[in-house]
N, C-alpha and C positions, 0 to 999 in steps of 0.2 A: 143690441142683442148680447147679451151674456151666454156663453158658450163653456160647458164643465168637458172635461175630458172624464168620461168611463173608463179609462185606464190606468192601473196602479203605475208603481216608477221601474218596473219594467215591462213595462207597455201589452201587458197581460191584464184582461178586462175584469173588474173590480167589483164584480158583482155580487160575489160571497162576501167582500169584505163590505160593503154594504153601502158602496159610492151611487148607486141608482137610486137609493135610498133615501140617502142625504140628500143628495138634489131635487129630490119626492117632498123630501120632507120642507126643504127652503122656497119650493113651491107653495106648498098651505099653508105655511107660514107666512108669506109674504102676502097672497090670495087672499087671508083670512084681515086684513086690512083695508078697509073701505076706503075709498078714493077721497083724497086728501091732498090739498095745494100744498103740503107740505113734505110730501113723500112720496119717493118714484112709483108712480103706478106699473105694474105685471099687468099687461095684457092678456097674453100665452105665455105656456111654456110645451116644448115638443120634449121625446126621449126618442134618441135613436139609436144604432150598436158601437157608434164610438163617441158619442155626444149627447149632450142635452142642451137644450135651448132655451132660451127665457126673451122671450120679445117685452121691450119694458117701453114707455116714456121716453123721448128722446129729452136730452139737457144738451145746454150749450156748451159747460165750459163746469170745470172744476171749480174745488172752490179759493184753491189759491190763486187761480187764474184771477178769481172775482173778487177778492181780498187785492192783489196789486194791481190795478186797474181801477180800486174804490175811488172817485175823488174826496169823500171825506173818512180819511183812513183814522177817528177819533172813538172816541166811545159815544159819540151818536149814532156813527156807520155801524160800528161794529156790534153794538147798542142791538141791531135794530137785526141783527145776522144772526146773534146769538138766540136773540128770541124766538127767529124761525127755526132754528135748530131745535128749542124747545116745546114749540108747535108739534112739530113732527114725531119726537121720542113720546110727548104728551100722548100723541094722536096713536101711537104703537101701546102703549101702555091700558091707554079706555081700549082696544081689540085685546087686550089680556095678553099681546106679543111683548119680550124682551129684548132686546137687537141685540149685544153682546159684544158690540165692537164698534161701539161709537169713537170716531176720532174723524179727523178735519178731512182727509181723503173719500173718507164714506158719504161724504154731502158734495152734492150736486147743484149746480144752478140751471133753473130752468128755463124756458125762451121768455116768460114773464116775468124770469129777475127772482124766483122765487128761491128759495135754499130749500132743496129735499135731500130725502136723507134716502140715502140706497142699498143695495147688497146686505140681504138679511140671511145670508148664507151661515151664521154660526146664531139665529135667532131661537125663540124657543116661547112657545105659549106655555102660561100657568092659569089658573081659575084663579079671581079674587081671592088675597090673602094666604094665597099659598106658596112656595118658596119654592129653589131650584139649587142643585148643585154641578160641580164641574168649572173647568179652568178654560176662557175663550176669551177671544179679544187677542190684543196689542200689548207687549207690557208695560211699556208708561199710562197705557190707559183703564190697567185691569183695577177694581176695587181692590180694600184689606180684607174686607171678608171672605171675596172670592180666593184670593194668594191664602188665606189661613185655612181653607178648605170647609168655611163656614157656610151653612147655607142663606142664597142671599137672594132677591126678590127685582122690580124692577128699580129700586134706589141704586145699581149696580152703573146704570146705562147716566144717571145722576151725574155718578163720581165720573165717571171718564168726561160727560159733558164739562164736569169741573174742571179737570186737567185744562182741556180743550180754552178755556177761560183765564184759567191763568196762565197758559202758554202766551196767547194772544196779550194779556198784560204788563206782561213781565219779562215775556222773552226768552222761557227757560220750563223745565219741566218742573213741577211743586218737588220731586224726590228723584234723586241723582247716586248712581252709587259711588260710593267710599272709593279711592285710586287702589286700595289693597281687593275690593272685590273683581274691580273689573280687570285687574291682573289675572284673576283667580278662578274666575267665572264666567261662562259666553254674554255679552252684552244685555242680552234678552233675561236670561237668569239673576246675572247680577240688576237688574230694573224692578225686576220681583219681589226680588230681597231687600233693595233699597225702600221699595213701596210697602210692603208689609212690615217693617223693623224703624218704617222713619217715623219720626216726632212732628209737630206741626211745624210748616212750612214758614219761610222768612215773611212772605208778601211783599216783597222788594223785589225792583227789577232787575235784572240780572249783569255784572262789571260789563261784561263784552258789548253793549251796545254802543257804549261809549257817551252816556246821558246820564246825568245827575241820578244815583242810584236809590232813591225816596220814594217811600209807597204814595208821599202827599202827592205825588203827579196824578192819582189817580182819584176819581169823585169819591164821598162817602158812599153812595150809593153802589157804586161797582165794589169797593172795597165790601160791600154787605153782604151780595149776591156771590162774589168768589167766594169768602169764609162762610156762607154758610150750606154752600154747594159742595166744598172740599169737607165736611167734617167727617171724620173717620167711623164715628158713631152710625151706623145707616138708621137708626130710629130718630136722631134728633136731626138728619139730614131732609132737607123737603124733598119731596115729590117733584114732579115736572112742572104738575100744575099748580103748586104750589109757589114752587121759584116765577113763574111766568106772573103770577101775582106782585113780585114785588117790584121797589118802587124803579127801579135800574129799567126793569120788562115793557113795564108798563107806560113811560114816559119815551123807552123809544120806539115801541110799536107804533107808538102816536105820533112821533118825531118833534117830542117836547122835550128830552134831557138837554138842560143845563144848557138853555137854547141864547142864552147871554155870555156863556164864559169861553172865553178862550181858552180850549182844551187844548193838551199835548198831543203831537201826532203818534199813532203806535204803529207807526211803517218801521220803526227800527226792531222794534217789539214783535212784528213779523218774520221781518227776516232772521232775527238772532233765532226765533224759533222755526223756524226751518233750520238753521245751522244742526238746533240741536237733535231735531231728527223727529220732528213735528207732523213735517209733511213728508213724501217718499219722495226719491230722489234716485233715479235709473238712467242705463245707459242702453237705452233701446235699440243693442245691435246683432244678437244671437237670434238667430231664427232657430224656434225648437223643433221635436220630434210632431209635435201637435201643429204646428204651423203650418206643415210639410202636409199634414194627411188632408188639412182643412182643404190645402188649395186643391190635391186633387179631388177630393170631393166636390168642389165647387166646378173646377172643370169637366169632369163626370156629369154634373147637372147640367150646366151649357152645353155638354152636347146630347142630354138625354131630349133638352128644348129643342133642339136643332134635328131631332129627328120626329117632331111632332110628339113624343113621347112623355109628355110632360107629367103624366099620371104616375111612373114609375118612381119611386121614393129610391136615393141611391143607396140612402143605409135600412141597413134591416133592421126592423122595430124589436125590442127586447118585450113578450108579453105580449098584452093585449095592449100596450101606451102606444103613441102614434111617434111615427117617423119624419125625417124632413132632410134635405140637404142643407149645404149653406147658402142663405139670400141671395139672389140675383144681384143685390146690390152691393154686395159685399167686395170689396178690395181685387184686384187680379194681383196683387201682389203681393209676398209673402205679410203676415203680420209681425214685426221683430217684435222678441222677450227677450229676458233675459232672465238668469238667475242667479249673481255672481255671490252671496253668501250665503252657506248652507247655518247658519246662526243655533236652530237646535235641529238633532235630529230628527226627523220627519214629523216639522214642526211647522214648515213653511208655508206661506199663503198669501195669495196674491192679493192687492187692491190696485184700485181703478189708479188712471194715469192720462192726460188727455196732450194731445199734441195736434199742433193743428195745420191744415193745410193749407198755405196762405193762399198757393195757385190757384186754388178751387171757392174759397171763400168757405169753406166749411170743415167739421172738427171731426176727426178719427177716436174716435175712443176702443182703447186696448187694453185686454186686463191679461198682464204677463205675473210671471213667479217675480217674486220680490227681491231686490236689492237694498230692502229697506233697512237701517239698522235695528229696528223693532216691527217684523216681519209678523201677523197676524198668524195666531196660533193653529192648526188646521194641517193636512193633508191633501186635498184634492188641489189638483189643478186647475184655474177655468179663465178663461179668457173673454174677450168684452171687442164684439164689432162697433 
């Protein structure tokens, strides 16, 4: 369950500024996507007067969880991860949606091992061949056209899958800023400027793994799909289903890449890219202002059950939209966030994060404010039972 907070950042309800709205709107937006093995299914969604709700598809596990865990951590495995991540944005794109913030966090693995792609919270429909403007995402994974304030269309969700590809090969982000910007600049801003002011990328893996630093480690075919997923041009960049055509997609969907060579493993090539801030990286010990109301909301429900009263909804509905408390199944204990860099100003936004509980044999998923060094671009709050 994804859970938004209705309340701005001083805990006054955010209804004029247009937060019931948004969450309205990331609702049809999501809705407006037919069920697909490749993208977390929305069930419901509830609004109530200090939250909104979203009952989605349960997944097992993250997806770096499912990256180190891979037993063939090669460009077969990974071959074959990529394409479903291509599935899925394809699949968003034929619904006429944009996602906006594609990156390795926002994909899920499902109980059938599938990769879906989730949280379409900064999404946006367009009608065929029509354009969009505005700045949304992560900034290592925003487009040049978006950062130039160009209008741009769904080749946007493309380029970040790019990024996403060449992180995983190389170990490093395509574009880094200069050590005089990030002096000079917050993290997040100077990635912007690096990304829309850089030149084509080396294609070489990156010193810190400590592996012979040669683009040759990598097939010609992967070498085809990264350059021509990264081109800066969005007209001469393919499509989803374009890229999913070529020869890299299509040999490992079928789990035929280069089924004789002894490829190089890209576990070092993972991890160096989480170093660089790939995947989010939090210290899940601050319990928030929202965490605190969640639970007695939830205790409020247990004892509205406990008095036969079950009918009684503990929050007041805003409108004519329906109300609900938190699940019965939800945690009796607090949920920790955290939010320990404020990176731009009221700029911050949370992604998923999964931790699991051994005692129980099953996975907690929590969506807290971000510790991430490239923190998704956004405002509201919202957390993840």
């Amino acid at each position: 369950m994804k859970i938004i907070s209705m309340h701005d950042e001083k805990d006054k309800l955010d209804e004029d500024n247009g937060r019931l709205q948004k969450s309205g709107r990331e609702h049809r937006n999501w809705k407006q996507l037919t069920q697909h093995p490749n993208c977390v299914f929305l069930y419901e969604s509830f609004f109530g007067h200090n939250f909104s709700y979203m009952v989605m598809e349960k997944c097992e596990k993250g997806l770096f969880q499912a990256l180190e865990t891979m037993p063939d951590m090669t460009e077969r495995g990974f071959g074959k991860i990529i394409a479903e991540m291509l599935l899925g944005i394809a699949h968003c794109h034929s619904c006429n949606v944009i996602h906006r913030d594609i990156k390795p966090d926002n994909f899920l693995v499902g109980r059938d091992n599938a990769v879906k792609l989730a949280d379409f919270g900064f999404s946006t429909t367009i009608s065929s061949q029509s354009k969009t403007t505005g700045v949304y995402g992560t900034a290592p994974f925003m487009c040049p056209e978006m950062l130039q304030g160009e209008p741009y269309d769904e080749k946007a969700d493309v380029w970040s899958l790019a990024v996403v590809v060449y992180a995983f090969l190389f170990g490093c982000f395509p574009y880094t800023p200069t050590k005089e910007a990030q002096g000079a600049l917050s993290a997040s801003r100077a990635m912007k400027r690096a990304v829309r002011m850089g030149a084509t990328p080396s294609f070489e893996p990156c010193a810190r793994v400590g592996t012979p630093a040669s683009g040759s480690m990598r097939s010609a075919e992967a070498m085809q799909l990264a350059k021509a997923v990264l081109n800066r041009d969005p007209v001469a960049r393919p499509s989803a289903e374009e890229a999913l055509r070529m020869p890299w997609m299509v040999a490992s969907l079928n789990g035929h890449h280069l089924p004789d060579a002894d490829l190089p493993s890209l576990r070092p090539m993972l991890y160096a890219a989480k170093k660089s801030g790939a995947f989010e990286m939090r210290d899940a010990r601050k319990v928030t202002a929202d965490d605190v109301l969640l639970n007695q909301l939830q205790a409020g429900k247990s004892k509205a059950n406990q008095m036969d009263d079950v009918d009684m909804p503990v929050e007041k509905p805003i409108g004519g939209l329906r109300a609900m408390g938190v699940s019965k199944g939800a945690s009796d204990s607090p949920r920790k966030t955290t939010a320990k860099v404020d990176w731009e100003t009221a700029s911050n936004r949370s992604t998923l994060s999964g931790s699991t509980n051994r005692s129980r044999g099953s996975e907690k998923w929590t969506r807290c404010a971000s510790s991430s060094q490239f923190p998704s671009r956004g405002t509201s709050k919202d957390s993840m039972l």
